[in-house]
C-alpha angles and dihedrals in degrees: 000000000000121000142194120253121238104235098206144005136229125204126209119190089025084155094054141104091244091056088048103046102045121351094058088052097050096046091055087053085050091048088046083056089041093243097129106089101146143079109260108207109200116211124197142133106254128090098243130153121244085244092064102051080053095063088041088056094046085052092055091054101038092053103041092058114325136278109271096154121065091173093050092048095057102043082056090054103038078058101055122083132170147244129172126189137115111281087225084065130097093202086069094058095050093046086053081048091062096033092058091053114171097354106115099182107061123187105214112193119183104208089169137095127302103246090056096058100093086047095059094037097047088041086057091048083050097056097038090249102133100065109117082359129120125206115213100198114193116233142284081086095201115326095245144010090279101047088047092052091047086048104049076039091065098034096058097044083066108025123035107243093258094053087057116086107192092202114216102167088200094077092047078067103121085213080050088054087049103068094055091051090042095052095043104026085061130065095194092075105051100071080060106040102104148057091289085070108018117076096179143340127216130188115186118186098190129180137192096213147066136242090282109187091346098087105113083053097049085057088058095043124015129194098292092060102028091053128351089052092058121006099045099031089059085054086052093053093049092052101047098030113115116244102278116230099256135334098291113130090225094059094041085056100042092053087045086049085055092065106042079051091055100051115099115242119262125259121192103260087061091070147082124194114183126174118193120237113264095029089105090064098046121105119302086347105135111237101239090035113153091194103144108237083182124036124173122179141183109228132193132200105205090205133113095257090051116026115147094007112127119215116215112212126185144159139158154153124255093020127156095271141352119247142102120241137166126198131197110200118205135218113252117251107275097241126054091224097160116042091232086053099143108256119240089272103049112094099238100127113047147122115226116188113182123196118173138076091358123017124230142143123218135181113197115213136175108246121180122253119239112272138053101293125097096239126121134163122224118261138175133244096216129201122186119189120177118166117212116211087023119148126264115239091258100040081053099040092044093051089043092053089047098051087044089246104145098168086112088044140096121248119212099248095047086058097053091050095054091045083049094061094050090038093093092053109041097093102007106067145110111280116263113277121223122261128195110225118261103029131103080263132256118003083236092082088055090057087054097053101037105099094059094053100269154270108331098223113212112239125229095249137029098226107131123261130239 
């Protein structure tokens, strides 16, 4: 499908912690593959220089991985100008008016907070500055089913829904990519596919460390929003979808919609809040918080494909490692032919894909022992496939916006759905149960799981087990 280039960005948010961490670094890769080609007009409150958002640029750099480019550099540079002004003001619009001069297809991305969003997008419609635009809006995408709805509610009256690029940088993940051409680039996996073959599937997003400086954030979020509803959810959605019809994004996001639709709302015995000891004393974190640090659920997808497999979900701070694995647990083989055949609980027939921080693939299989017994162990057949040069998930989402490619985006429907599964648990749930650091949390997440053989821990390294 061809698209139409943006033919500038602008940059909301250019002072903040988000620019700095993460867009200023992609827009210097895209500058190192000469794909920056248009003027980036940074927009914030405070009264800064253009030479000073320039160091703060070469900071960013320096400090994300080094500048090894000077030309690069400078072409970034030569390409960033500045305008300061209050979002709630119509002054700033007119003054990114002028700064965008003859360029006709803006790039708007709101690296700010939430609550400003409908500002910034109501404030472009104002000044007539949406028409052949598109906003890129950073996630949370609304906190709950009626803030997304008021949100996609504002941004449409003032963007089509194709202009609109709900950013998640965990799909712009290359190990992410991976699953939807694994699953549909091979034909060996589609006979099994299903709830014939799979007896369970779990996902488990797991971190070493705490909240650091975000706690004031965290109080505002937890684990459930800041990273099940979203993050894994999207995995989920790339691992039960149907085959779409063909690479167009619309058909990729209107199979993924299909699942969030499918999956049966939450009660509150299907889920596990954990918060790990210490989180109430750190930094803007309230004394007697409940915010869940740790959250596991059981999730269903009431479709044809899925029907009775469960879906283990689970994420956390101060965990035992940090990593993100799915496992896809199979069925046993329907006859005990061989007296050593595993029994329903023991992990022999599964698919691992691990996807942080390295990224591998791996099918365990049964294989016989040497010698005349029937006897084997369970081994895996192990695939790793790092990529060296490849794109980082914002050098790869903020050339897709720009070029109007949403395949790695999130649809509005596909975002209410999801809101609409959480929805029943947000304020009605168990309190959050204590954690030691260090552990896979409360002892709670392993009673939900148990019946289907257990938490898959992922292991330190990927190297492949025998």
């Amino acid at each position: 499908m061809t698209h139409t280039r943006s033919d500038a960005l602008v940059l909301f948010g250019v002072t903040g912690d988000l620019a700095h961490k993460m867009i200023f670094p992609a827009l210097y890769a895209m500058a190192k593959r000469g794909n920056l080609n248009v003027p980036v007009i940074g927009v914030a409150f405070p009264k800064w220089s253009l030479d000073r958002l320039h160091r703060r640029v070469t900071d960013s750099i320096r400090k994300s991985g080094g500048i090894d480019n000077q030309r690069a550099l400078k072409h970034l540079l030569s390409a960033i100008t500045y305008v300061s002004g209050d979002y709630n003001d119509a002054g700033t619009y007119a003054k990114i008016k002028t700064a965008l001069g003859k360029a006709r297809r803006p790039a708007y991305y709101l690296a700010i907070p939430p609550a400003l969003f409908g500002t910034v997008i109501e404030g472009l419609g104002k000044a007539k500055l949406a028409d052949n635009g598109r906003v890129i809006v950073e996630k949370p995408f609304g906190r709950d089913l009626v803030s997304a709805r008021e949100l996609n509610r504002v941004a449409r009256s003032v963007f089509p829904e194709d202009s609109i690029f709900r950013i998640d940088h965990f799909l712009g993940k290359e190990a992410i990519m991976n699953i939807l051409y694994f699953r549909f680039a091979n034909s060996f996996l589609e006979p099994i596919w299903n709830r014939n073959y799979v007896a369970s599937v779990q996902i488990t997003l797991s971190e070493d460390f705490g909240v650091k400086d975000r706690g004031a954030f965290y109080e505002t979020a937890g684990c459930l929003r800041d990273v099940i509803e979203n993050h894994l959810f999207q995995i989920v959605a790339l691992l039960a979808m149907e085959a779409p019809s063909g690479r167009d994004f619309g058909e990729v996001q209107a199979e993924k919609a299909k699942v969030f639709k499918a999956m049966r709302p939450l009660r509150p015995e299907d889920v596990v809040r954990g918060q790990y000891d210490g989180y109430r004393s750190e930094p803007d974190v309230a004394k007697n918080s409940d915010v869940e640090t740790f959250c596991a659920l059981r999730l269903l997808i009431d479709s044809w494909r899925w029907e009775g497999v469960p879906w283990y979900l689970r994420s956390g701070k101060y965990l035992a490692d940090t990593a993100t694995e799915v496992m896809v647990e199979l069925k046993p083989p329907p006859q005990k032919l061989f007296a050593d055949s595993a029994p329903a609980t023991d992990r022999s027939n599964y698919l691992r894909f691990r996807l942080s921080p390295d990224s591998a693939i791996a099918l365990a299989a049964r294989v016989k022992l040497a010698g005349e017994e029937f006897t084997g162990e369970p081994r895996e057949l192990f695939l790793s496939e790092e990529q060296v040069g490849a794109e980082t998930p914002y050098e790869r989402l903020l050339g897709d916006a720009m070029k109007g490619d949403g395949a790695l985006f999130t649809r509005e429907d596909s975002v209410e759905a999801a809101w609409a599964v959480v929805e029943p648990v947000l304020k009605k749930h168990h309190r959050a149960l204590p954690y030691k650091r260090g552990s896979w949390g409360p002892k709670a997440a392993d009673t939900l799981i148990a019946k289907d053989g257990g938490w898959h821990n992922p292991e330190p390294s990927d190297a492949p087990k025998r």
